[in-house]
N, C-alpha and C positions, 0 to 999 in steps of 0.2 A: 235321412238316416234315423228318425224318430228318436234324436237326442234331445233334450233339454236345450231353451237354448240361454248361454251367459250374457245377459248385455251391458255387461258393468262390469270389469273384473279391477280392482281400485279405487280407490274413492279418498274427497279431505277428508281430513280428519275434524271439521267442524261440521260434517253431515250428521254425526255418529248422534250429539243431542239430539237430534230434529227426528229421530227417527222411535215410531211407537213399539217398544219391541212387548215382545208376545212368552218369546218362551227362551230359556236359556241365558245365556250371559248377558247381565244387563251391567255391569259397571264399565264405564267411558272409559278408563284407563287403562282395565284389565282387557279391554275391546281392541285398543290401540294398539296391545303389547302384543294379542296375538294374529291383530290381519296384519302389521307390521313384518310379522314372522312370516307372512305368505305361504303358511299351512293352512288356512281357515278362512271361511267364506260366511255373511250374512245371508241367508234365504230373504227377500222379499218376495211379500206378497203382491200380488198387483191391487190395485184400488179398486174395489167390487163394492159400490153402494147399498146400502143395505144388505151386504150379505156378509159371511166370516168370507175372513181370508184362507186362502188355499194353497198349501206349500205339498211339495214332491217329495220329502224329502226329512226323514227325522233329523233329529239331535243327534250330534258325532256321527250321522253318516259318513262315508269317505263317499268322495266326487269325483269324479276322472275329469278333466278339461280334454277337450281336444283343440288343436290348432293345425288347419289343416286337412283337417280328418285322421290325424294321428294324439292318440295318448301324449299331450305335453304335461301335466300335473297333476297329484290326486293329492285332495285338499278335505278338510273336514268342515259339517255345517256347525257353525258353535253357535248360534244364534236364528232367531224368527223375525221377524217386522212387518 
């Protein structure tokens, strides 16, 4: 269906340090308050050696999830990594 695909949708909340963020919301707690809220999603990049990283996807985009092949959430990217 040439959608994006999610393979994380969740995560501890003691990942959130470990993670190199790039662009947008970088405070840990203000991070917590909003994927807590399950409106907002981190964009990760994949790990490309020597190269930038490459995301789909700006800042504040809205994101449709699908489940199933149907519309179950649309979520915003508040963050890069």
């Amino acid at each position: 269906d040439y959608r994006p695909l999610c393979n994380i949708y969740g995560v501890e909340k003691s990942i959130l340090p470990k993670l190199n963020f790039i662009e947008g919301e970088t405070d840990i707690q203000q991070l917590t308050s909003y994927l807590e809220s399950g409106n907002y999603v981190i964009e990760i990049s994949a790990i490309n050696p020597n190269e930038s990283p490459e995301f789909l996807c700006p800042l504040n985009q809205e994101v449709t999830i699908y489940k199933d092949g149907l519309p179950y959430k649309t979520v915003s990217v508040i963050a890069r990594a």
